[in-house]
NUTI-950884 format. One line per 5 residues: number of its first residue (from 1); their letters; for each residue x, y, z of N, C-alpha, C. Coordinates in nm, 3 decimals, decimal comma. Atoms other than C-alpha are relative to their C-alpha. Example, Ala and Ser with C-alpha at 12.3 -4.5 7.8 and 13.67 -1.06 7.14 Angstrom:
% NUTI-950884
1	as	0,089/-0,119/0,000/1,230/-0,450/0,780/0,090/0,120/0,000; -0,082/-0,119/-0,006/1,367/-0,106/0,714/-0,077/0,109/0,073 .
This chain:
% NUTI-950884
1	xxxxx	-0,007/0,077/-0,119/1,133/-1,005/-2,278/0,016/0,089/0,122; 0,007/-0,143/-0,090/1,284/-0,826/-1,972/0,127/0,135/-0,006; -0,044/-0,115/0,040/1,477/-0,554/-2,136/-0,020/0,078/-0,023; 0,034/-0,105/0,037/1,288/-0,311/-2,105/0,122/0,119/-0,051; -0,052/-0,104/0,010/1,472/0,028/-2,242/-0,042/0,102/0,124 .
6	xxxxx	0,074/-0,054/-0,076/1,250/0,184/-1,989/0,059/0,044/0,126; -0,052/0,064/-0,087/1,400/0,020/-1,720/0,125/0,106/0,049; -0,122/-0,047/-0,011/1,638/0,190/-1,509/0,122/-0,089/0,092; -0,111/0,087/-0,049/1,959/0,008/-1,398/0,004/-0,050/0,095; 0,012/0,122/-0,171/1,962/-0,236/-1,046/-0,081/-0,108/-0,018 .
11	xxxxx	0,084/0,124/-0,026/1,843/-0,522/-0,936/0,025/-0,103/-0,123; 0,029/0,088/0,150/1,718/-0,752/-1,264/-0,018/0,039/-0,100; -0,025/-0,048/0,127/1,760/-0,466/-1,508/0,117/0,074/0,007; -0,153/-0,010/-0,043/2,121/-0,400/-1,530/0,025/0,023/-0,193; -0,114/-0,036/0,166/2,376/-0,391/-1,865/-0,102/-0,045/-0,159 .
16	xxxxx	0,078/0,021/0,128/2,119/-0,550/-2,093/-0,088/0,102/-0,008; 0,072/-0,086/0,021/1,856/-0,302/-2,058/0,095/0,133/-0,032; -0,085/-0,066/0,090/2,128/-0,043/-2,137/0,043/0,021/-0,119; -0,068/0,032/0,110/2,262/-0,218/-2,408/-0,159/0,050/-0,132; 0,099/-0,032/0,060/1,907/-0,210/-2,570/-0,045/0,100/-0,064 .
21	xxxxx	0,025/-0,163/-0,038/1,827/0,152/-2,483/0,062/0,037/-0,134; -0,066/-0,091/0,044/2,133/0,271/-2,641/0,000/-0,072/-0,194; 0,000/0,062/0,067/2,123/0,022/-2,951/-0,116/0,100/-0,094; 0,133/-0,093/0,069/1,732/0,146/-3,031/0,057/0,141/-0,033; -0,035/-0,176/0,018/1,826/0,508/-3,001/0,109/0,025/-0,114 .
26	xxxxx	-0,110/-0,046/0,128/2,161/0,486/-3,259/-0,069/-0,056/-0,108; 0,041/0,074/0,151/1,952/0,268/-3,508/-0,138/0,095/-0,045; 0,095/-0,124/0,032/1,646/0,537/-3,487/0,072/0,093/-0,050; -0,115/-0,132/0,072/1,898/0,837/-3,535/0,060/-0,051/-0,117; -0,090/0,052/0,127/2,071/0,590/-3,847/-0,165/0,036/-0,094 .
31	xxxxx	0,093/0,007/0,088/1,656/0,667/-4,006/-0,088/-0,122/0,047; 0,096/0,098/-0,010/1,502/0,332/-3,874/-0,127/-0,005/0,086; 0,091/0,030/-0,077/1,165/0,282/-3,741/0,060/-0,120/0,087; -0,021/0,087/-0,163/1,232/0,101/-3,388/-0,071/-0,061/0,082; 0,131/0,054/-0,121/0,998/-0,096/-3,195/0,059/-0,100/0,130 .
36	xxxxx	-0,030/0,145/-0,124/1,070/-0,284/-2,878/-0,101/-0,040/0,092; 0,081/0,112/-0,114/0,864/-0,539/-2,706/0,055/-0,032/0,075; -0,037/0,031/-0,110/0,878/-0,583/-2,370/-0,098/-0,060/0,115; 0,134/0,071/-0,034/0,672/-0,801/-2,144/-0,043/0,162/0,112; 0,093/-0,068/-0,095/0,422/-0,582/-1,924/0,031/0,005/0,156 .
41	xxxxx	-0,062/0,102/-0,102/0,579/-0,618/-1,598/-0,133/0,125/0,141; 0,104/-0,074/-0,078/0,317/-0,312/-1,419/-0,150/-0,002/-0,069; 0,145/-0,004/0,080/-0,092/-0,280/-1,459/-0,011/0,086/-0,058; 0,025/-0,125/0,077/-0,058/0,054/-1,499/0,090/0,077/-0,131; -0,062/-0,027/0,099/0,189/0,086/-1,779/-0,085/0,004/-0,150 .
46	xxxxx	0,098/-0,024/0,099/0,059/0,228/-2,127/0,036/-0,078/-0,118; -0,080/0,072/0,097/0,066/0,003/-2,428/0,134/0,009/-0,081; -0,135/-0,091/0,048/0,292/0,231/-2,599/0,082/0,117/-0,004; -0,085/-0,149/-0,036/0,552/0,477/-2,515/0,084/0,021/-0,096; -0,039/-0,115/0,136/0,713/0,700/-2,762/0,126/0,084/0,062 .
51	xxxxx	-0,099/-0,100/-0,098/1,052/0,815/-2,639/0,052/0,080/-0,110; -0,004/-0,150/0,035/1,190/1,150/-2,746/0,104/-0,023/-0,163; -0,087/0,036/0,151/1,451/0,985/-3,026/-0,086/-0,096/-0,127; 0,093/0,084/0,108/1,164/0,814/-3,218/0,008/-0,156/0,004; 0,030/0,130/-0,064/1,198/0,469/-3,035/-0,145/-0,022/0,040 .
56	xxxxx	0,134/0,040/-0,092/0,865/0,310/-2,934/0,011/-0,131/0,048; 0,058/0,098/-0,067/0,827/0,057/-2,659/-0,138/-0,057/-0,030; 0,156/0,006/0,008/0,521/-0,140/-2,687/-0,001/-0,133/0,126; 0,023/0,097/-0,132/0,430/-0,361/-2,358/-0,041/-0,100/-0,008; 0,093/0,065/0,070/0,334/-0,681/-2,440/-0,029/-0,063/0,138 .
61	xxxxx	0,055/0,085/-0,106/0,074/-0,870/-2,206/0,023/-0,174/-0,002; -0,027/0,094/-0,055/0,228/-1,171/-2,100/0,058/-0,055/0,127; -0,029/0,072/-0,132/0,194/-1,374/-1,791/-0,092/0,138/0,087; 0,067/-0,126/-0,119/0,078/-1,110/-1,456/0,085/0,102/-0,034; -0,063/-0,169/-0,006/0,136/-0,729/-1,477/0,064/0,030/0,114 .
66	xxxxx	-0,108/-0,035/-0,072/0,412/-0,736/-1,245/0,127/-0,070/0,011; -0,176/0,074/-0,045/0,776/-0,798/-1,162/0,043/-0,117/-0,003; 0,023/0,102/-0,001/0,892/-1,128/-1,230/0,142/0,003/0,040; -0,150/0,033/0,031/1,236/-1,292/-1,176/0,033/-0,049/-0,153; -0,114/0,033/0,143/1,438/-1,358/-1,487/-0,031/-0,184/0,026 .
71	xxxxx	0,016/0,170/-0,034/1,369/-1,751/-1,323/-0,141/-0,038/-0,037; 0,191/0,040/-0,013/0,954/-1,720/-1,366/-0,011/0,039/-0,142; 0,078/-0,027/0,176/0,942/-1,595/-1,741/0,007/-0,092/-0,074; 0,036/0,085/0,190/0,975/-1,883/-1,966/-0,116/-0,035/0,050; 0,128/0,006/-0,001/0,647/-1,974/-1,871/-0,097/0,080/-0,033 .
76	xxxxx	0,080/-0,152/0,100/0,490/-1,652/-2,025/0,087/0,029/-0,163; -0,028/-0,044/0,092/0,712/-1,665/-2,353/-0,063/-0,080/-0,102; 0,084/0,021/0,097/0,504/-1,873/-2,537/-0,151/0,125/-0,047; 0,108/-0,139/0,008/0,206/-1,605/-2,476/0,045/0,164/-0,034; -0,130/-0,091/0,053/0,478/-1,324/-2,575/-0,006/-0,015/-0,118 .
81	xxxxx	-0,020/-0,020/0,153/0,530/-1,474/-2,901/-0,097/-0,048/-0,067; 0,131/0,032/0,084/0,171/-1,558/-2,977/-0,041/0,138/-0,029; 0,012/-0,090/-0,002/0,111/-1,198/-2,925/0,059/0,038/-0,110; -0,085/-0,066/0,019/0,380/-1,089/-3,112/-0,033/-0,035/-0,171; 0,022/0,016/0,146/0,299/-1,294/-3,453/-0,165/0,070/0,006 .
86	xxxxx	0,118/-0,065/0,051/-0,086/-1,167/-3,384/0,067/0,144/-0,086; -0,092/-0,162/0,040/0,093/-0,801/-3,405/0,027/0,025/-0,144; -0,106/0,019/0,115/0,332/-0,892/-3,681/-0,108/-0,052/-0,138; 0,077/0,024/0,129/0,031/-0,997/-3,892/-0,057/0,100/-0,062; 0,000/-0,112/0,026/-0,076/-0,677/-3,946/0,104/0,050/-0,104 .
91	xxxxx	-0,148/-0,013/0,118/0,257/-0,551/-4,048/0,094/-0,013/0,074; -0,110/0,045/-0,104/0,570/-0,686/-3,947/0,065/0,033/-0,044; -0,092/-0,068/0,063/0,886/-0,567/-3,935/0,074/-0,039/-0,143; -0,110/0,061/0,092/1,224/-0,645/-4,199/0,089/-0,065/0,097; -0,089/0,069/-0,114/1,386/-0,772/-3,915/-0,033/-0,036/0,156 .
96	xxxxx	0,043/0,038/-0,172/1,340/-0,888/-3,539/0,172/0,022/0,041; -0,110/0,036/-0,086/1,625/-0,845/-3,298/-0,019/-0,069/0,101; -0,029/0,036/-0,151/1,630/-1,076/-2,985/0,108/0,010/0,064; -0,151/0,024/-0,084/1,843/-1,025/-2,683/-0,052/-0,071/0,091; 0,017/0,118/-0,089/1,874/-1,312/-2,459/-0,093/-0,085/-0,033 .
101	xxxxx	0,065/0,133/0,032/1,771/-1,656/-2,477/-0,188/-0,011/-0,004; 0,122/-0,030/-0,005/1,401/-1,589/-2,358/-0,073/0,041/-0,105; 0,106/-0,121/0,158/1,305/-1,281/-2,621/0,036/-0,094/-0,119; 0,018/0,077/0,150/1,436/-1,548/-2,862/-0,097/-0,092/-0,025; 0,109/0,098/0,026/1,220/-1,805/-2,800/-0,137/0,080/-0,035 .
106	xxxxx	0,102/-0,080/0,035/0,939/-1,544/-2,786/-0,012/0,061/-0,179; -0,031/-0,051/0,141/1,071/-1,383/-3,113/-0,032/-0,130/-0,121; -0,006/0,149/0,102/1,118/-1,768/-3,284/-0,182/0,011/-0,029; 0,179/-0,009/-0,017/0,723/-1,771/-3,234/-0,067/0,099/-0,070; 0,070/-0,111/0,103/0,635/-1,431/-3,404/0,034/-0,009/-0,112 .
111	xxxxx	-0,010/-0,020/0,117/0,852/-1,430/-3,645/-0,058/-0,128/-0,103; 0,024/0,134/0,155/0,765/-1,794/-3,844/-0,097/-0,019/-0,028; 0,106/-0,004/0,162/0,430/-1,772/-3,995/-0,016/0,100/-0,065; 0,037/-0,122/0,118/0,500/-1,450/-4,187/0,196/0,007/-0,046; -0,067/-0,014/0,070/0,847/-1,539/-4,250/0,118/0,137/-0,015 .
116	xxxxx	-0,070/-0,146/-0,027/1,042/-1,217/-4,113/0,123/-0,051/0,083; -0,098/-0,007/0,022/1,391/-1,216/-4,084/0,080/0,000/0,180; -0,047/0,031/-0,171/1,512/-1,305/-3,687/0,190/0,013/0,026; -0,130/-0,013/-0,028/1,867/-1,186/-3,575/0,015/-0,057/0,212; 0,008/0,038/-0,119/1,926/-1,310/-3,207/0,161/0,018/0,058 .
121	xxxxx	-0,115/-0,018/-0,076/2,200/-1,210/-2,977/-0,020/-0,020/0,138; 0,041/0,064/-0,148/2,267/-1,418/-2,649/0,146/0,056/0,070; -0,066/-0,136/-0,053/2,443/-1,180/-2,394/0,063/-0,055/0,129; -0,015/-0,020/-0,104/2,508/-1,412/-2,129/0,044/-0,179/-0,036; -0,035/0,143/0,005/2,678/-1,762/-2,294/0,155/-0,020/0,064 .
């Protein structure tokens, strides 16, 4: 959703995109392949970035390639998690994490026609 790891702190990416960051990075260093989806929020951003601890972002195209408020995305998380089960059909993970209400609904959507294992943590009840 909009957590990017990427993201650096102000504005509408603040403690969650932190929390993310640092989450990916200790569960890569524990041995795990890591992936995080994040909506596309620039044109020029590359599908997938590869950061230095063996995390990979992957950008997903939903809604316009730019900046949104946190108020304009549920209207792009259905197209998020259509994406996300195309993806996941391929090969999907053993697990999904969502943070915040949004990436869950997006997540709910990938993960249930292949049946992969959805953990969801809401960061802001």
């Amino acid at each position: 959703g909009h957590a990017s790891p990427l993201s650096e702190p102000g504005g509408d990416a603040g403690g969650l995109n932190v929390y993310v960051a640092r989450l990916a990075e200790e569960l890569a260093a524990r041995g795990h392949d890591v992936t995080v989806h994040t909506r596309r929020d620039a044109p020029d951003l590359p599908a997938r970035v590869a950061l230095p601890g063996g995390v990979v972002v992957e950008h997903v195209p939903a809604g316009p390639p730019e900046a949104l408020p946190v108020e304009g995305l549920l209207p792009h998380m259905g197209g998020f998690g259509a994406h996300l089960a195309r993806v996941w059909a391929r090969e999907g993970p053993d697990v999904v994490h969502a943070h915040f209400w949004l990436s869950g609904l997006a997540a709910r959507t990938g993960v249930r026609p292949h049946g992969i294992h959805l953990v969801q943590t809401f960061h802001t009840l």
